[in-house]
C-alpha positions, 0 to 999 in steps of 0.5 A, a space after each residue: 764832222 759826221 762823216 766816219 774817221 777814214 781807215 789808218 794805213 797799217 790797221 789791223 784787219 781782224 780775220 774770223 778763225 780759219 780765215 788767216 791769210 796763211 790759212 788761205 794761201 794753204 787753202 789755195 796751194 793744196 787746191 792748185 795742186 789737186 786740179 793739177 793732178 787731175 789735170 794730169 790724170 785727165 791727159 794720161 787717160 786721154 793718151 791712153 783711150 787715143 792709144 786704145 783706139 788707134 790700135 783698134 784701128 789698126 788691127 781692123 785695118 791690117 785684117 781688112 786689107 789682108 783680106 782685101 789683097 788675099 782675095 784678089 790675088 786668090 781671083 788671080 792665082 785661079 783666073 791663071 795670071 800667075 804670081 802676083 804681088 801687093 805692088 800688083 794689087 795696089 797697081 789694080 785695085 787703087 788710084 796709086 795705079 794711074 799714079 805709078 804708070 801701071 796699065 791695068 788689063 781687064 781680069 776675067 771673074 773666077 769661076 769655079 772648075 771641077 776638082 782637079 785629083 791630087 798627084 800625091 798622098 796629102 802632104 801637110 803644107 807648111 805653116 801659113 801656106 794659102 789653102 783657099 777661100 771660105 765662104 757662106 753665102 747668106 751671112 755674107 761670109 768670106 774669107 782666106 783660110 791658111 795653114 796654122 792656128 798661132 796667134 799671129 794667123 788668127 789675127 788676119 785669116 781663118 787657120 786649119 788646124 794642121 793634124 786634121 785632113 785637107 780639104 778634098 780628102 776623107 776626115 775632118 777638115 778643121 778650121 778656126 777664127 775669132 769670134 768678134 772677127 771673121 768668124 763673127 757671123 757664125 752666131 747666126 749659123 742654122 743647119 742647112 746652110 751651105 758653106 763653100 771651100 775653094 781652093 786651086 783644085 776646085 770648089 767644095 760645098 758642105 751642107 751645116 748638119 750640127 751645132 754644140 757647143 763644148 769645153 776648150 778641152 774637148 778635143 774629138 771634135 777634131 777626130 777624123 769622125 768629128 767627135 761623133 756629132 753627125 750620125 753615122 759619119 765614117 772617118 776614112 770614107 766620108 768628108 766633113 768640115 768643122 769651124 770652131 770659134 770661141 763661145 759665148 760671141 758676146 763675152 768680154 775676155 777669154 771666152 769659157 767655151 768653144 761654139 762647133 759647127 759641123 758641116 758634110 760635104 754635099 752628095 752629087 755636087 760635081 766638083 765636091 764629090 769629084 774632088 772627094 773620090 779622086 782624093 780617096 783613090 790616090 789615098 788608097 794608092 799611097 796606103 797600098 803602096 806602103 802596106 808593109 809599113 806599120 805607120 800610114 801618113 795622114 790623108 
C-alpha cells in the first residue's frame, strides 16, 4: 500500500531544455565528427613529421657515404691502385666483401709527395671533375672538393667556384659548401689555423689570414687578389685560397650574408711552394707563347 505506484510502460520522460533526445544525438553527431577530423589532422601531421625525418635521414646518409667512398677512392687514386669503383669500396671497406667472395689486399696509407709541375697551362675541368681533398686538422675537417657549385654538388661535396684559379696556380682558389654540412665547423675557424689541399699532384697548405663577413652580392672576394682582404696580395704571383659559406650558422632559411675566410699558401712549405713555382713557370710559358694574343687564358 505504501509502496510507489511502478512506472507505466510508454510514460512520457520529461527532458529540461537542450537536453531533448534529438538534441542529444546532434550533440553527439558533430562531437564524432570532430574527434574525426582531428584524428585525420593527427595522422597527416604524422605522416608528414616521418616524411620530414626520413628525408633528413636520407640526405645525411647520401652525403656520409659520399663522402666515406670519396675519401677512399682518393687514398686509392693516390696510393697508385688505379681505377676504383663503389663494388670496390663495399668489397674493402663492409662485410659484403667476405659475402661476395672478395680478397682484399692490405692498402698502404697515403702519404703526401712533392707537387708534381703541370704540363700544360690550367685548363678548367669539366664540372664534377674530383680535385682533392680539403682538410683542417683542429676542427677535425675533411672533405672532397669537386668542380662546380650547382645545387646538386653542394648537397655532397665542397664545390670550386669554376672562374677562380686551380689550386697550385697564382690567384685565388675559391671553394664553397653549406653552412650546416661540411662546412659547419668553420664557425670555430681563428686565423693561424692551417688548412691543407691535397690533390694528385701533391698537398698544399694555407695558413687562415682573415675572416669577413660580406653581402651575397659582393663578388671581389673571388678576385685573383681575394677582394683585397689580406694586404699586399698580389693576384698574378701570390697563391690564396678563400672558403665561403652562408652566414649567420645558426639562421633558420636562406641565410642573409656569406661568412669569408682567406687563407695563403705557407712560405717555405716544400710541396706548396714547389707546387707554386712549378704552376707559375709553365704559366708564363703559356702566356709567352701566346704573347701576340690579345686574350690569355685563365691560370
Amino acid at each position: 500500500m505504501g509502496d510507489s505506484a511502478p512506472a507505466i510502460e510508454g510514460s512520457t520522460r520529461h527532458y529540461r531544455p537542450g537536453e531533448h533526445s534529438h538534441n542529444r544525438k546532434r550533440r553527439c553527431d558533430s562531437a564524432a565528427t570532430q574527434r574525426s577530423g582531428l584524428r585525420r589532422i593527427q595522422t597527416f601531421l604524422l605522416i608528414l613529421g616521418l616524411f620530414g625525418v626520413g628525408y633528413y635521414g636520407y640526405t645525411l646518409c647520401d652525403r656520409y657515404v659520399y663522402q666515406a667512398y670519396e675519401n677512399w677512392a682518393f687514398n686509392e687514386q693516390i696510393a697508385g691502385h688505379g681505377s676504383v669503383g663503389f663494388r670496390d669500396y663495399l668489397r674493402a671497406q663492409t662485410p659484403l666483401g667476405a659475402i661476395m667472395a672478395a680478397r682484399v689486399t692490405a692498402r698502404p696509407k697515403p702519404v703526401s709527395k712533392p707537387a708534381a709541375p703541370p704540363t700544360t697551362a690550367a685548363i678548367p675541368p669539366p664540372e664534377g671533375a674530383l680535385l682533392g681533398r680539403l682538410g683542417i686538422e683542429r676542427l677535425h675537417v675533411s672533405a672532397i672538393v669537386r668542380q662546380g657549385v650547382d645545387t646538386k654538388m653542394l648537397a655532397v661535396a665542397v664545390g670550386h667556384v669554376p672562374s677562380t684559379a686551380l689550386p697550385g696556380h697564382p690567384g685565388n682558389f675559391a671553394i664553397a659548401a653549406h653552412r650546416d654540412t661540411l662546412f659547419r665547423a668553420l664557425k670555430d675557424i681563428k686565423k693561424g689555423d692551417l688548412v691543407t689541399f691535397q690533390s694528385t699532384n701533391g698537398t698544399y697548405t694555407y695558413q687562415v689570414l682573415t675572416t669577413k663577413i660580406v653581402k651575397p652580392t659582393d663578388v671581389s672576394v673571388l678576385s685573383s687578389n681575394g677582394g683585397g682582404l689580406i694586404p699586399g696580395i698580389n693576384g698574378a704571383r701570390d697563391n690564396l685560397l678563400t672558403m665561403i659559406t652562408c652566414y649567420p650558422f645558426n639562421y633558420v632559411g636562406s641565410a642573409p650574408k656569406r661568412f669569408i675566410v682567406e687563407a695563403k699558401l705557407v712560405p717555405g712549405d716544400a710541396n706548396s711552394k714547389a707546387a707554386m713555382d712549378e704552376a707559375t713557370h709553365t704559366s708564363s710559358q703559356a702566356n709567352s707563347a701566346t704573347s701576340g694574343s690579345s686574350t690569355v687564358g685563365q691560370p
